[in-house]
C-alpha positions as CSV (number, residue, x, y, z in Angstrom):
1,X,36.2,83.4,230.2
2,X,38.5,84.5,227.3
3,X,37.7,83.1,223.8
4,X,35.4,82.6,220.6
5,X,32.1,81.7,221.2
6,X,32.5,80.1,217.5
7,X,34.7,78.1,218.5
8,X,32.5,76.4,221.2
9,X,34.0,77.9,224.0
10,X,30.9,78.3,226.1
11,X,29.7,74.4,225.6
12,X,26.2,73.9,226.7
13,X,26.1,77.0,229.2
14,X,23.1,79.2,229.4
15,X,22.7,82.6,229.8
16,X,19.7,84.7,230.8
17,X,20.5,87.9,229.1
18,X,24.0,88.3,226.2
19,X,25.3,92.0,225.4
20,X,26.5,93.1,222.7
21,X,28.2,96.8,223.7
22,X,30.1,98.3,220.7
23,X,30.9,95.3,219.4
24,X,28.8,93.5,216.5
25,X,30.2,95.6,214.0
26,X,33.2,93.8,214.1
27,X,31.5,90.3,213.5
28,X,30.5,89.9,209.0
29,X,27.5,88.5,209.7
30,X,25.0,89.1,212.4
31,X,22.6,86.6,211.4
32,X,25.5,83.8,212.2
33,X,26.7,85.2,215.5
34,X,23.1,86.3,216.6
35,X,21.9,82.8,215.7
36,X,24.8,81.2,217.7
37,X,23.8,83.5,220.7
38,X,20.4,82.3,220.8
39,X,21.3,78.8,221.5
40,X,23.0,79.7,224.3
41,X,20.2,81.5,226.0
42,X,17.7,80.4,228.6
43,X,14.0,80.5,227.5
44,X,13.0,84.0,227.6
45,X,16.5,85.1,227.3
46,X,17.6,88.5,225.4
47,X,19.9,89.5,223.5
48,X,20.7,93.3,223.9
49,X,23.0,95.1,220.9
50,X,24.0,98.8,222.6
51,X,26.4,101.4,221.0
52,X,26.1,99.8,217.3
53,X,25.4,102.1,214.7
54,X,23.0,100.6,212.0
55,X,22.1,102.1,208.5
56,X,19.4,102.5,206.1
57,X,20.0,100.2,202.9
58,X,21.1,103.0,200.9
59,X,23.2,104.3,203.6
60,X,25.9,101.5,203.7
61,X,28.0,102.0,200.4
62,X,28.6,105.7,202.0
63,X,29.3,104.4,205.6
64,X,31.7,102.1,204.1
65,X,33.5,104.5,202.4
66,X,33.8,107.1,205.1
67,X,35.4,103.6,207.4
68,X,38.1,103.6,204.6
69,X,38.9,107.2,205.1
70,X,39.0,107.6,208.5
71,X,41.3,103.9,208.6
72,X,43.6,105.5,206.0
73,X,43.9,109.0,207.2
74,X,45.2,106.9,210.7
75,X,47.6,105.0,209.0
76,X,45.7,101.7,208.6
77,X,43.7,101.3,205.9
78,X,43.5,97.1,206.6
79,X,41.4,98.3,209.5
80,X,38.4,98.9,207.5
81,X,37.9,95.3,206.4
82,X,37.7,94.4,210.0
83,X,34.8,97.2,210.3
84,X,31.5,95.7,209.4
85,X,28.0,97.9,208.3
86,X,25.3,96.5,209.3
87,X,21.4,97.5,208.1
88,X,18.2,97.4,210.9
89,X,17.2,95.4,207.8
90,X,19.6,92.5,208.6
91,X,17.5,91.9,212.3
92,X,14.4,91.1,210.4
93,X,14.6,87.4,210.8
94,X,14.9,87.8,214.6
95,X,12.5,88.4,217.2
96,X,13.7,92.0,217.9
97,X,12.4,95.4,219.0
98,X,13.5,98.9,219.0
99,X,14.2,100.1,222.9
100,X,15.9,103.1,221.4
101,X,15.5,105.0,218.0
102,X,18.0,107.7,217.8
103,X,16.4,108.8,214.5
104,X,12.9,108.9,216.0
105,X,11.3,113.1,215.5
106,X,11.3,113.5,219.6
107,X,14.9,112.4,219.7
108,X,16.2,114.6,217.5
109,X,14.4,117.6,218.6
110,X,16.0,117.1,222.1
111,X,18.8,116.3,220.5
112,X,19.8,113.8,222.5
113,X,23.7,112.8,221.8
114,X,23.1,109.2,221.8
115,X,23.6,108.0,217.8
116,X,23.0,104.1,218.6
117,X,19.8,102.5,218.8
118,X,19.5,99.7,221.6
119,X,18.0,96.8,220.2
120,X,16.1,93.8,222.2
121,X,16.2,90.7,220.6
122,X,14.3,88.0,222.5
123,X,14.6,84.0,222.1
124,X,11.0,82.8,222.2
125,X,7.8,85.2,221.4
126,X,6.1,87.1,223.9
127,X,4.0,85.6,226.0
């Protein structure tokens, strides 16, 4: 299936388990397409965000910044506006958990190459 799921491609389908893999920095706002996701998940479902980099609060105006550069030194400057910086602070409406802390003292020390956290995100609490 090729599409928008804002657009209402998926209908009423229902999915056990969405991805997200290097992709939810393109959308403005996760809270909108997180919240859309939800609905289309089965009870217990997950939503799983892989190979996204998020920031600290204080982070983002210097993220942003160093988007624009890279865009520009390609070429394509426009780029960056399609490039959205999103905070761990901006999942704290959601039901979510850490799987994967690249910041964490132990990953560092083994300095593991990985940059992204892996985030769970589930649809109803715990049981």
């Amino acid at each position: 299936m090729y599409g928008d799921i804002r657009a209402g491609i998926l209908d009423d389908k229902q999915f056990d388990v969405i991805v997200f893999a290097a992709s939810l920095q393109y959308f403005p706002s996760p809270d909108i397409i997180l919240d859309l996701c939800l609905h289309h998940l089965r009870p217990d479902g997950e939503i799983h965000v892989i190979d996204t980099l998020f920031y600290k609060q204080k982070e983002l105006p210097a993220a942003k910044e160093r988007t624009l550069q890279y865009y520009s030194s390609m070429g394509y400057p426009e780029l960056a506006e399609h490039y959205f910086h999103h905070s761990l602070d901006s999942l704290a409406q959601f039901n979510h958990s850490v799987l994967y802390n690249p910041h964490t003292f132990l990953n560092r020390y083994l300095r593991n190459s990985v940059p992204f956290h892996w985030i769970k995100i589930q649809k109803d609490q715990p049981r």
